[in-house]
LOBA-954527 format. One record per residue (C-alpha): residue number from 1; x, y, z. Coordinates in nm, 2 decimals. Example, Ala and Ser with C-alpha at 12.3 -4.5 7.8 and 13.67 -1.06 7.14 Angstrom:
# LOBA-954527
{1, {1.23, -0.45, 0.78}} {2, {1.37, -0.11, 0.71}} 
***
This chain:
# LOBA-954527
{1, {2.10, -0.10, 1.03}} {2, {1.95, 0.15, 0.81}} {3, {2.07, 0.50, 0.79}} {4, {1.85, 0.80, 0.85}} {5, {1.90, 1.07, 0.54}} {6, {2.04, 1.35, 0.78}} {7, {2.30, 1.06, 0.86}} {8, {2.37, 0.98, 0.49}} {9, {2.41, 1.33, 0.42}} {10, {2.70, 1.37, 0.65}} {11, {2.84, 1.08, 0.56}} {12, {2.87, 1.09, 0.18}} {13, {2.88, 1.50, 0.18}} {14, {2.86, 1.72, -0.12}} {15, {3.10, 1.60, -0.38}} {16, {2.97, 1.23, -0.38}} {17, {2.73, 1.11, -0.64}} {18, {2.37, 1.19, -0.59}} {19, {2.13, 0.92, -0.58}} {20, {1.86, 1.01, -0.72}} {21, {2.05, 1.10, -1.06}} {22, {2.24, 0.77, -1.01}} {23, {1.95, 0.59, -0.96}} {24, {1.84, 0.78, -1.30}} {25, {2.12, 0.68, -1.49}} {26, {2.05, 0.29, -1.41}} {27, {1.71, 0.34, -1.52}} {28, {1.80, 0.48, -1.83}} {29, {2.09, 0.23, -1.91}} {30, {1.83, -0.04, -1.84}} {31, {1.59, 0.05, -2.05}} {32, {1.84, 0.19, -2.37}} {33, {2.07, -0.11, -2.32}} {34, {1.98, -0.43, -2.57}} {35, {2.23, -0.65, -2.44}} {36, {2.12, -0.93, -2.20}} {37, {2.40, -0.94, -1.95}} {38, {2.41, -0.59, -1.93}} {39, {2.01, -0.57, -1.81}} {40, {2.09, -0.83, -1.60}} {41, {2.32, -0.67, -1.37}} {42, {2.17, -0.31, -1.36}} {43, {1.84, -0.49, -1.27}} {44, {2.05, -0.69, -0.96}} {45, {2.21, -0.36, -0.87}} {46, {1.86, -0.16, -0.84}} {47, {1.79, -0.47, -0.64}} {48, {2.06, -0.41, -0.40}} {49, {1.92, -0.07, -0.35}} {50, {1.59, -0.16, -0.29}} {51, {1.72, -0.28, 0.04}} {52, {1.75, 0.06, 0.19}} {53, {1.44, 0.27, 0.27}} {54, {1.66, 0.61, 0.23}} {55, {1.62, 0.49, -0.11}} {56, {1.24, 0.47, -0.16}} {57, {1.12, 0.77, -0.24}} {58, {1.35, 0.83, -0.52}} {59, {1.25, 0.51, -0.60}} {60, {0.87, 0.57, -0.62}} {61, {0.95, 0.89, -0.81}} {62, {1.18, 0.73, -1.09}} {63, {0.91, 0.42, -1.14}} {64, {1.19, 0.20, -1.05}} {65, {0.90, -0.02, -0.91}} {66, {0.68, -0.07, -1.20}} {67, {1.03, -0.16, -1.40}} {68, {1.01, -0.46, -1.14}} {69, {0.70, -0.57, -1.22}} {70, {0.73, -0.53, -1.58}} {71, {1.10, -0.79, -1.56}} {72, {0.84, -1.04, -1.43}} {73, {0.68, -1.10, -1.74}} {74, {0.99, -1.14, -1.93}} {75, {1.13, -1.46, -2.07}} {76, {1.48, -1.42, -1.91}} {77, {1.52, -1.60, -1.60}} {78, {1.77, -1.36, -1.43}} {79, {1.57, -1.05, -1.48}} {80, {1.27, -1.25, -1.37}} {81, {1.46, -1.35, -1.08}} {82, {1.64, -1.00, -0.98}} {83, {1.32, -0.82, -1.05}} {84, {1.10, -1.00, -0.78}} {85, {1.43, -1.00, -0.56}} {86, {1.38, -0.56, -0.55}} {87, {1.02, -0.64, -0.52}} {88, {1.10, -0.84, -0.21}} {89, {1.32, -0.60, -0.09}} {90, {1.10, -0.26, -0.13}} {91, {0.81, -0.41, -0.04}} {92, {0.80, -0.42, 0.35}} {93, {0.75, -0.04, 0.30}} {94, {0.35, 0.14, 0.34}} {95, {0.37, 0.32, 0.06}} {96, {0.57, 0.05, -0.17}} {97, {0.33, -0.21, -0.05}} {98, {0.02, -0.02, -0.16}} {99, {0.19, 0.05, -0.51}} {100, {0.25, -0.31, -0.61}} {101, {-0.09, -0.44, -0.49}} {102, {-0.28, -0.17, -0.66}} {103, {-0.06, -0.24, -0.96}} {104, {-0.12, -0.60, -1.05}} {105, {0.14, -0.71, -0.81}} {106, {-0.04, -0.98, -0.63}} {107, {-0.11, -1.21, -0.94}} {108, {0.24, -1.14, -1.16}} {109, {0.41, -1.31, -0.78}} {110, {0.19, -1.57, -0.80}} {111, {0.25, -1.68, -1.15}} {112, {0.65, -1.68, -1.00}} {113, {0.56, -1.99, -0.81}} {114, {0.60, -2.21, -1.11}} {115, {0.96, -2.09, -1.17}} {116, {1.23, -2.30, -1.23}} {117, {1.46, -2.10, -1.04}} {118, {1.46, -2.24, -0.67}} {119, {1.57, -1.83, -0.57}} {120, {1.27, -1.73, -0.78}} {121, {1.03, -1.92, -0.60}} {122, {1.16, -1.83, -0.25}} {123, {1.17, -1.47, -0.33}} {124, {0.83, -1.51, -0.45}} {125, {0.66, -1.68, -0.14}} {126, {0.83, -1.41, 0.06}} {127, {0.71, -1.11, -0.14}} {128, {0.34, -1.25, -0.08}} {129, {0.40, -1.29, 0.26}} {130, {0.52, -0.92, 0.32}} {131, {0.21, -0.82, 0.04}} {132, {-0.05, -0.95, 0.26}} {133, {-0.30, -0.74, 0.42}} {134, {-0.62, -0.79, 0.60}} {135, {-0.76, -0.64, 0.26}} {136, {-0.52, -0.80, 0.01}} {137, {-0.49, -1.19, 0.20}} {138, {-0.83, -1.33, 0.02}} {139, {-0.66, -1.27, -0.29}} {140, {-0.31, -1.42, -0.21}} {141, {-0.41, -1.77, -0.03}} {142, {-0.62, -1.83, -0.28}} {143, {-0.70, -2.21, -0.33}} {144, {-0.42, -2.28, -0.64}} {145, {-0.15, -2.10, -0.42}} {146, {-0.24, -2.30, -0.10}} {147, {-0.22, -2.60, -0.33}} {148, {0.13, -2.50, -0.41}} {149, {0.25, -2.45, -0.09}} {150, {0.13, -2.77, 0.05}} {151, {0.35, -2.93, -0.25}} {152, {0.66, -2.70, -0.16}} {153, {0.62, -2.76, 0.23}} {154, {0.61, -3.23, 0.12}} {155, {0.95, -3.18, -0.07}} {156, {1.28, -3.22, 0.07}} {157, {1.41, -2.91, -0.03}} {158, {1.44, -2.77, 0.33}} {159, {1.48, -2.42, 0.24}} {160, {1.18, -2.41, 0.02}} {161, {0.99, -2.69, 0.26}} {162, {1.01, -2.44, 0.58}} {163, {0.93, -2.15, 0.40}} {164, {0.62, -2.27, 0.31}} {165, {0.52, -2.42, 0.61}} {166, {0.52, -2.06, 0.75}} {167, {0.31, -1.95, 0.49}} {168, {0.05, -2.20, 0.56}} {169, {0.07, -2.20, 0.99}} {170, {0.08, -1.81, 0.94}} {171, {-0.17, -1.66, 0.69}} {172, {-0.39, -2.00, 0.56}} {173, {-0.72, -2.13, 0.80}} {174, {-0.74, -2.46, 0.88}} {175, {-1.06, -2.44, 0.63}} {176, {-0.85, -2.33, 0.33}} {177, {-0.59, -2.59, 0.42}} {178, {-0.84, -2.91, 0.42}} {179, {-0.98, -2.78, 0.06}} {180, {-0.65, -2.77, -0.06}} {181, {-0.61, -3.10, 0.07}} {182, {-0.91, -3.20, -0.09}} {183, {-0.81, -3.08, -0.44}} {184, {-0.48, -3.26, -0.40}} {185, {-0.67, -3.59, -0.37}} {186, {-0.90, -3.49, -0.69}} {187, {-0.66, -3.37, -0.90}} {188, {-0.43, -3.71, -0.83}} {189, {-0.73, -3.91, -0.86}} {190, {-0.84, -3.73, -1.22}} {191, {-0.48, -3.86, -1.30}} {192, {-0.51, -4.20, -1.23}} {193, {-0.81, -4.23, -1.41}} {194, {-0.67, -4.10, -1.72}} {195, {-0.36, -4.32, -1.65}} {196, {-0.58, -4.58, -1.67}} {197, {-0.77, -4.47, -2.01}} {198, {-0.49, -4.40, -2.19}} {199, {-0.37, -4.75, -2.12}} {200, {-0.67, -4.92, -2.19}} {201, {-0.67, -4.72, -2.55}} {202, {-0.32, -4.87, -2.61}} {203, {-0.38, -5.22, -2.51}} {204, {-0.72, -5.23, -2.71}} 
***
């Protein structure tokens, strides 16, 4: 359960460390820091904290969510990984919700889908779960992400199958579904035919 900030006052009193400068000072070591490892883990541990709401606003005010967003275009898996993992976290929130759709958010999650990392991907469906909004939903179930779901929800990974099942029963129409279905069936049967070219080239 989280704890209300007059509560977390009296708890950690005056002489523990503040937050917000702590909070600071993992900011800066992220962005000062060139070694891989080390980004790594300051990245997880902002993660941690995006858990806890009495964090958010110092959150908000140090940028802490934009420097998630930015880790999901970099090439390193982990930060990649970690970054949409404090996304996932902070995002339940109004105001941290708002922030990362009018930000980009929606289509830097999407492109996580294709991630090799099975924690990636499951941390990525979630986030667009939480992002959706009567506003924001056209733009997250679009067609190529309904597609992708309908994969993840026929494989026999059973984490990753049941998560996207919930997806589509939740937030997809029964309309978006059967078009998705119907790309499926063109896209395999594009395949087959240039299956069948390429080995009609090489028997010729």
């Amino acid at each position: 359960m989280f704890s209300s900030k007059d509560y977390l006052e009296r708890k950690t009193g005056p002489d523990d460390v503040d937050r917000f400068h702590y909070l600071q000072a993992l900011v800066t070591e992220y962005q000062d820091t060139e070694e891989e490892d080390c980004k790594q883990q300051v990245l997880a541990n902002l993660a941690n904290f995006a858990y806890d709401p009495i964090n958010y606003d110092f959150m908000r005010r140090l940028n802490i969510l934009d420097l998630f967003l930015d880790s999901l275009e970099e090439q390193d898996e982990k930060l990649v990984e970690f970054g949409l993992g404090g996304l996932c976290n902070a995002c339940l929130d109004k105001k941290n919700k708002e922030h990362i759709l009018r930000n980009g958010g929606v289509p830097l999650v999407i492109k996580c889908l294709s991630s090799c990392s099975e924690e990636t991907v499951m941390s990525a469906i979630t986030a667009l779960m939480y992002l959706i909004t009567p506003k924001s939903q056209a733009d997250i179930t679009i067609l190529p992400v309904v597609e992708c779901m309908l994969r993840f929800a026929a494989c026999p990974n059973t984490r990753l199958s049941n998560l996207a099942t919930v997806f589509i029963e939740d937030y997809c129409s029964a309309h978006q579904v059967e078009e998705a279905r119907k790309f499926q069936k063109q896209m395999a049967h594009q395949q087959l035919e240039h299956t069948a070219s390429a080995s009609a080239f090489v028997t010729s």
